[in-house]
C-alpha positions as CSV (number, residue, x, y, z in Angstrom):
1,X,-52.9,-76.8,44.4
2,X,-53.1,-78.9,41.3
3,X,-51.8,-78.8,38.5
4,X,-53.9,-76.0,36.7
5,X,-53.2,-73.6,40.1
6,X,-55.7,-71.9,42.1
7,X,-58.7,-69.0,41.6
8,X,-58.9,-66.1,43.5
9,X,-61.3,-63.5,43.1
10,X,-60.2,-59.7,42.5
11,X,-61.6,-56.5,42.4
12,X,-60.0,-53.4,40.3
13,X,-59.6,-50.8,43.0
14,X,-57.3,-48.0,41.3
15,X,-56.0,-47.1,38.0
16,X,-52.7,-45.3,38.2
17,X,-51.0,-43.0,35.2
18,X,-49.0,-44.6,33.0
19,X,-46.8,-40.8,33.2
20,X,-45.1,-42.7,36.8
21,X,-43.7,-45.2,35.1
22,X,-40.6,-45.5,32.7
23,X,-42.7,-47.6,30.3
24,X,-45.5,-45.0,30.2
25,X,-48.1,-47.6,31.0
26,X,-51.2,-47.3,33.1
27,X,-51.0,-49.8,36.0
28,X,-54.2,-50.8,37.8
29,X,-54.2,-52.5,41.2
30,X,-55.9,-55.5,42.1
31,X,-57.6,-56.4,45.9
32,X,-57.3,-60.5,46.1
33,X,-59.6,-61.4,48.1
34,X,-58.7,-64.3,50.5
35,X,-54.9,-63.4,49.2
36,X,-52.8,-63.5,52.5
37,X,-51.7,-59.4,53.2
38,X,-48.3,-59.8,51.4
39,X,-50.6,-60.8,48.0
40,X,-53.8,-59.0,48.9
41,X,-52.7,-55.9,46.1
42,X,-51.3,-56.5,43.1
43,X,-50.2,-53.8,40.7
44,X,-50.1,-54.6,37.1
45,X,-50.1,-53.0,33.2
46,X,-53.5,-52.4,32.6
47,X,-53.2,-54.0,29.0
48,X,-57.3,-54.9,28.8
49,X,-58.5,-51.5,29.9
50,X,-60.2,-52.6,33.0
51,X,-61.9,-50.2,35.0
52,X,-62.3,-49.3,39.0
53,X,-64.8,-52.0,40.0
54,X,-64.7,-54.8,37.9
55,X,-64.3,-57.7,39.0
56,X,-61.8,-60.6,37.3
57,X,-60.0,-63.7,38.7
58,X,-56.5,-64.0,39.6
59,X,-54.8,-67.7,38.9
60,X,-52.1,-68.9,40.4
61,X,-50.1,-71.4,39.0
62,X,-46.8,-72.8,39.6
63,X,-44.0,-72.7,37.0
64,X,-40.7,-74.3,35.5
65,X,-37.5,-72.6,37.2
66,X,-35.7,-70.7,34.6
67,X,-32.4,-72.2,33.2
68,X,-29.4,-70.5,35.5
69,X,-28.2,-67.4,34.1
70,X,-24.6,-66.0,33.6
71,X,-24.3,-63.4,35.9
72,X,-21.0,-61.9,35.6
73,X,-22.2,-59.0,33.5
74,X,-24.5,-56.0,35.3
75,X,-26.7,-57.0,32.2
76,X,-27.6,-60.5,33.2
77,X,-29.0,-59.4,36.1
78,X,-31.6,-57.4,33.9
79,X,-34.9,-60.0,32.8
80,X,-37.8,-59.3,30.6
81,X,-41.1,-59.7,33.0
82,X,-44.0,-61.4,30.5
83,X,-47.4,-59.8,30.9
84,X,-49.5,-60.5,33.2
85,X,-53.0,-62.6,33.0
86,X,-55.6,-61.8,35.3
């Protein structure tokens, strides 16, 4: 892997209702193919209004460890999660 990560290809294989989740937002789920099975489904916000059967391209990049975190308080533990790019 360099440093601009590595491509896999994806498919859009479900759309799920944004009702099942706190944040009320649809989630669509990804098949990676060539993923190993642990990575093959992905399950993220769909914030670009994909559709079942299209087709995008996951990248996989490494990243800076975050700077240690206090976590004496039950809300340290909680972290925002940024979007996700497919």
């Amino acid at each position: 892997m360099d440093a601009n990560g590595f491509r896999l290809d994806g498919n859009i294989s479900e759309i799920s209702r944004a009702a099942l989740y706190l944040d009320r937002q649809e989630r669509v789920t990804v098949l990676v193919a060539g993923a190993e099975p642990l990575y093959a489904e992905l399950r993220v916000p769909n914030a670009y209004g994909w559709v079942v059967g299209q087709k995008v391209t996951v990248t996989i990049m490494a990243v800076e460890p975050e700077a240690k975190q206090d976590n004496s308080s039950r809300q340290g533990n909680l972290r925002r999660v940024p979007p996700v790019r497919l």
